[in-house]
C-alpha positions as CSV (number, residue, x, y, z in Angstrom):
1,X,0.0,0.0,0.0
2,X,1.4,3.4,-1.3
3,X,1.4,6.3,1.0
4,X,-1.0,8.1,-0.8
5,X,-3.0,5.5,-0.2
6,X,-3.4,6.1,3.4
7,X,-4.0,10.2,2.3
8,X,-7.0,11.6,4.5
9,X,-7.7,15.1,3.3
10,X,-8.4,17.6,5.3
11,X,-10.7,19.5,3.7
12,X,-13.9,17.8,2.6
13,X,-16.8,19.1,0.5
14,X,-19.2,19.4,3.5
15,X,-17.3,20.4,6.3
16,X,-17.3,18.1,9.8
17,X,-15.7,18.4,13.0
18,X,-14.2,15.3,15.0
19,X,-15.6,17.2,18.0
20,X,-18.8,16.9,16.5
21,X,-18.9,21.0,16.5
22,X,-21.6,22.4,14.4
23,X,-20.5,25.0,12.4
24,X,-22.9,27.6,10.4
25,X,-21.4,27.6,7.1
26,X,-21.8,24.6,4.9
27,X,-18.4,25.1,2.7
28,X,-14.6,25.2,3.7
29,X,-13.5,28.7,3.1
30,X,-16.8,29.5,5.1
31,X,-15.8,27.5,7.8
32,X,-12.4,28.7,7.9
33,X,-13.3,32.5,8.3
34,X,-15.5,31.5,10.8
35,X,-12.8,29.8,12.5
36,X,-10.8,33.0,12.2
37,X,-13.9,35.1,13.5
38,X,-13.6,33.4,16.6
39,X,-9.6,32.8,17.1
40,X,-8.1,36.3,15.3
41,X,-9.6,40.0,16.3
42,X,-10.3,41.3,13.0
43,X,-10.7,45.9,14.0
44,X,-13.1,47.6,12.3
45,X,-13.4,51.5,12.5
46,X,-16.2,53.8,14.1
47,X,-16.7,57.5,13.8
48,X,-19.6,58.3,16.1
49,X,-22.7,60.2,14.4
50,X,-25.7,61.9,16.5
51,X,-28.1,60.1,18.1
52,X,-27.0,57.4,15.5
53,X,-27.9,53.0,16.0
54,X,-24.8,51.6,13.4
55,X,-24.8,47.5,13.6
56,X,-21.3,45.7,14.7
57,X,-20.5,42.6,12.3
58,X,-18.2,39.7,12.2
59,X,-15.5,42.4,13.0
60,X,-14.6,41.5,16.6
61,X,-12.3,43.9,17.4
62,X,-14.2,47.8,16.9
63,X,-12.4,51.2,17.5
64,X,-14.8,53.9,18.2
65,X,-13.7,58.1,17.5
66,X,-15.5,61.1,17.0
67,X,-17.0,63.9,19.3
68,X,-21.0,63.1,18.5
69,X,-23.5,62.1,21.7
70,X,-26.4,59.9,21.6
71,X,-24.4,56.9,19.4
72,X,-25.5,53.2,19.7
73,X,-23.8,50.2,18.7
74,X,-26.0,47.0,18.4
75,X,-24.4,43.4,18.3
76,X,-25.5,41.1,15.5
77,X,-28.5,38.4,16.1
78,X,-27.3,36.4,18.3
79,X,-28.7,33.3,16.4
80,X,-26.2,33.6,13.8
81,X,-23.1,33.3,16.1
82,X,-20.9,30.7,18.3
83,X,-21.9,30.5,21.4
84,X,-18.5,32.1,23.1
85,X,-18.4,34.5,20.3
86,X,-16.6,37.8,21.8
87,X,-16.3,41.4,21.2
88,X,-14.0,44.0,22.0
89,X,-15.4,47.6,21.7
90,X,-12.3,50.3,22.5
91,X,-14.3,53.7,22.8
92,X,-11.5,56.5,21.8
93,X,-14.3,58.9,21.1
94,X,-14.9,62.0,23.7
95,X,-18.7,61.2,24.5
96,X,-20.2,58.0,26.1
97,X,-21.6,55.2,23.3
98,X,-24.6,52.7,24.3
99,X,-23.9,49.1,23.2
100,X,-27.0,46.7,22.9
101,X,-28.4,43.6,22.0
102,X,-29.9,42.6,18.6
103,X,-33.3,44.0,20.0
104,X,-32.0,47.2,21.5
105,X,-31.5,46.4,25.0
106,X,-28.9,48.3,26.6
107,X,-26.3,45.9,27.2
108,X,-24.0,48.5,29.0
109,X,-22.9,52.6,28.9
110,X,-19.0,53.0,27.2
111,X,-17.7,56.1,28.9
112,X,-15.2,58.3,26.4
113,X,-11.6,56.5,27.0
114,X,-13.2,52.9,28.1
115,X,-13.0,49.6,26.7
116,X,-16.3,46.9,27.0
117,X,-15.5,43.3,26.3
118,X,-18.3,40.7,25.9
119,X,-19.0,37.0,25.4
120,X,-22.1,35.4,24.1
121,X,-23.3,32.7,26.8
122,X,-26.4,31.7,24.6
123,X,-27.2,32.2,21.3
124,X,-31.2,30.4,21.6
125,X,-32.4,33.9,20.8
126,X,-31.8,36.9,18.8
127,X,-30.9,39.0,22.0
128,X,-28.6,35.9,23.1
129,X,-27.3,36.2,26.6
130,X,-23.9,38.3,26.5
131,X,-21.6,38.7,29.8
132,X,-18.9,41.2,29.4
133,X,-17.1,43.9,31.5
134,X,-15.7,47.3,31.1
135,X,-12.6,49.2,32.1
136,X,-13.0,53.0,32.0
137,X,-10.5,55.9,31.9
138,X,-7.4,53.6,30.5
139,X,-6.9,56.8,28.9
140,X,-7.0,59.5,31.0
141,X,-7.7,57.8,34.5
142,X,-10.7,58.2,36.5
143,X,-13.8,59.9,34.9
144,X,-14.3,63.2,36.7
145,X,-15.8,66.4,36.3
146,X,-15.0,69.9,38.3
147,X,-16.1,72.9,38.6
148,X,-13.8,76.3,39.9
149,X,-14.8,80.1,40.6
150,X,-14.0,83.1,41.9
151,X,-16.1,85.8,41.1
152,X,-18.4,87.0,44.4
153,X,-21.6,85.7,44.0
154,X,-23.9,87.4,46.4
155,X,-27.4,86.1,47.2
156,X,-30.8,87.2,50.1
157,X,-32.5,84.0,49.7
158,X,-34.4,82.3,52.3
159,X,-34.6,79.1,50.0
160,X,-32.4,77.2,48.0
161,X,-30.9,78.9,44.8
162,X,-28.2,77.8,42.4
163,X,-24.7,79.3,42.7
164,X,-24.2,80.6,39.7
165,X,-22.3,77.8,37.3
166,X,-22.1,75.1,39.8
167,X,-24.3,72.9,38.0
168,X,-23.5,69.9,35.2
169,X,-24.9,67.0,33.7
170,X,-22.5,64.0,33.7
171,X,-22.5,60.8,31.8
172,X,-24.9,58.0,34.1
173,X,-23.2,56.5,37.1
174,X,-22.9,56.6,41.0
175,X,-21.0,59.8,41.9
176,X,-19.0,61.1,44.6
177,X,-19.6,64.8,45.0
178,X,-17.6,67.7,46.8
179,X,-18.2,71.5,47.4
180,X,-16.1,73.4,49.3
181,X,-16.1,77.4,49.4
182,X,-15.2,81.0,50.8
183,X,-18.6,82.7,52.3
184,X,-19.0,85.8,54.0
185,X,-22.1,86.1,56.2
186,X,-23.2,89.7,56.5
187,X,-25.7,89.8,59.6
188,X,-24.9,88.6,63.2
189,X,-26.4,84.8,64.1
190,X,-27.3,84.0,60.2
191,X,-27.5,80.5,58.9
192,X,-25.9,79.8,55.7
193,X,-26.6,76.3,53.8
194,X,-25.4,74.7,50.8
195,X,-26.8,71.2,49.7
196,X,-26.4,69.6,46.5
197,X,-29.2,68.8,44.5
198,X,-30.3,66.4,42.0
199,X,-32.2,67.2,39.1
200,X,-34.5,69.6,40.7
201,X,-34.9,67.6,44.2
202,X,-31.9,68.4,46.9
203,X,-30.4,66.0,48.7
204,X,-31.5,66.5,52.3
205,X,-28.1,64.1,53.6
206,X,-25.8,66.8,51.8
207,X,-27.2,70.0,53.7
208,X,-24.7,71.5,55.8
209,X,-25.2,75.2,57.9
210,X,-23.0,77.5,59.4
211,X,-24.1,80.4,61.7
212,X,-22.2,83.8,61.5
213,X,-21.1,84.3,65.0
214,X,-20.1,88.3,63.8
215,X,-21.2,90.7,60.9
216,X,-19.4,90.0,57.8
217,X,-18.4,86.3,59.4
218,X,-15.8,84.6,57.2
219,X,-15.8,80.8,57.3
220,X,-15.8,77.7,55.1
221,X,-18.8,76.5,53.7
222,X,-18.5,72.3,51.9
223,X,-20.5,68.9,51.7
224,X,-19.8,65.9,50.7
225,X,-22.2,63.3,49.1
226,X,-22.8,60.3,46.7
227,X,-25.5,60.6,43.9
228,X,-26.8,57.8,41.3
229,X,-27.7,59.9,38.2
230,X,-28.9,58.2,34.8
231,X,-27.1,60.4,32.5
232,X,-30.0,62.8,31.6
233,X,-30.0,64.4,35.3
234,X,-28.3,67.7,36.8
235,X,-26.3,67.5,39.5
236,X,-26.1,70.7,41.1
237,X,-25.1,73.1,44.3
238,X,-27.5,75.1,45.7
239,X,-27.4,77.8,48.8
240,X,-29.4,80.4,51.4
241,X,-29.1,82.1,54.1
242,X,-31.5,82.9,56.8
243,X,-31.5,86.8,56.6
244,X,-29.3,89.6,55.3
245,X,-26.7,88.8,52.5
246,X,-24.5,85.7,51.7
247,X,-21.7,86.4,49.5
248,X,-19.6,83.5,47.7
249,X,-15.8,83.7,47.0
250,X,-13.5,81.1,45.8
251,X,-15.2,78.1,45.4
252,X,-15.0,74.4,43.9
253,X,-17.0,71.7,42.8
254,X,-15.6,68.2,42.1
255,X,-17.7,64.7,40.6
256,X,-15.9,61.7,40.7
257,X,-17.6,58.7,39.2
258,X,-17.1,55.5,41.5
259,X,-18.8,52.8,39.2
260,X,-22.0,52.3,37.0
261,X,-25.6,53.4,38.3
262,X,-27.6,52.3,40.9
């Protein structure tokens, strides 16, 4: 018996699997990218368009730029994939992307400098079952947001009003916040507050008061509190004073985002 004799090929006309492995293409070269698909991260390029959905493919390795808010990536029907299939999804873009299922549920938020990484558990349906992580700020470190001034601002309310530009609306996530200032309290035996707010409801565990124990009392005025916010919502700092004029020096307000929200 010749060698060739004993030849098994390797590549057959309808292609099989000793593992018994089903595959989901029906030809060799087929097979063979799907093989790659699943073995090789093949990058494919994203420049973020306004409140735009754009569909991820076989491309399992996906690059995201641009400066435009309100962009979606949605993963391919799950049905047509491996089970174990991953994606990689590098956001390099300044603005936080949404990344969903097939059926536009929000799998997870990608912050600007993050990277999301998912697997599909189970492909039985179109959404599929997808587990995945993210790392944020490999870029530029923690996510945070602050706030300075020094111009006076001077204020007679008896309820709470904004300071001036100490409001912002950061991307969703549980939040750290810190305000710390320079008042002057005109009248004798005033209260000062300052609380921060949430959308348009304060946050009662974040009011702090100081009493002027002299006209024109000079003292520090900060609180310290931790806000869930969904991304839509204004986080803000907010003041009064219980008679005669509070006046507002130098002044800071810091967010730092300590994971997703609650």
């Amino acid at each position: 018996m010749s060698r060739r004799d004993n030849y098994n090929p390797v590549a057959q006309e309808i292609p099989v699997d000793i593992l018994n492995k089903a595959f989901k293409k029906d030809n060799v070269q087929e097979v063979f990218e799907e093989i790659r698909a699943n073995t090789v991260f093949v990058p494919r390029n994203f420049t973020t368009i306004l409140n735009t959905t754009e569909n991820l493919d076989g491309n399992t390795l996906n690059f995201v730029t641009g400066t435009a808010t309100g962009y979606v990536l949605r993963l391919p029907n799950a049905t047509s994939l491996f089970n174990g299939q991953n994606y990689i999804i590098a956001n390099n873009s300044s603005a936080a992307i949404s990344v969903t299922n097939f059926n536009g549920i929000s799998e997870f938020e990608l912050l600007a400098d993050s990277i999301g990484i998912l697997y599909l558990r189970s492909n039985s349906t179109s959404s599929g079952i997808w587990e995945g992580f993210v790392v944020s700020g490999f870029a530029t470190g923690i996510l945070s947001y602050s706030i300075t001034a020094s111009s006076p601002f001077t204020t007679s309310s008896s309820s709470d009003v904004l300071i001036t530009g100490l409001s912002i609306t950061p991307v969703a996530g549980q939040y750290s916040c810190w305000y710390s200032s320079d008042i002057t309290i005109g009248t004798n035996n005033r209260l000062a507050d300052c609380i921060v707010y949430k959308a348009n409801s304060p946050e009662e565990t974040t009011r702090r008061t100081v009493q002027g124990t002299s006209s024109n009392f000079r003292s520090a005025h900060q609180t310290l509190g931790i806000v869930s916010l969904n991304g839509s919502q204004t986080v803000s700092i907010r003041t009064k004073i219980s008679g005669g004029n509070l006046t507002i020096g130098q002044r800071t307000f810091l967010l730092i985002r300590l994971g997703p929200e609650l």
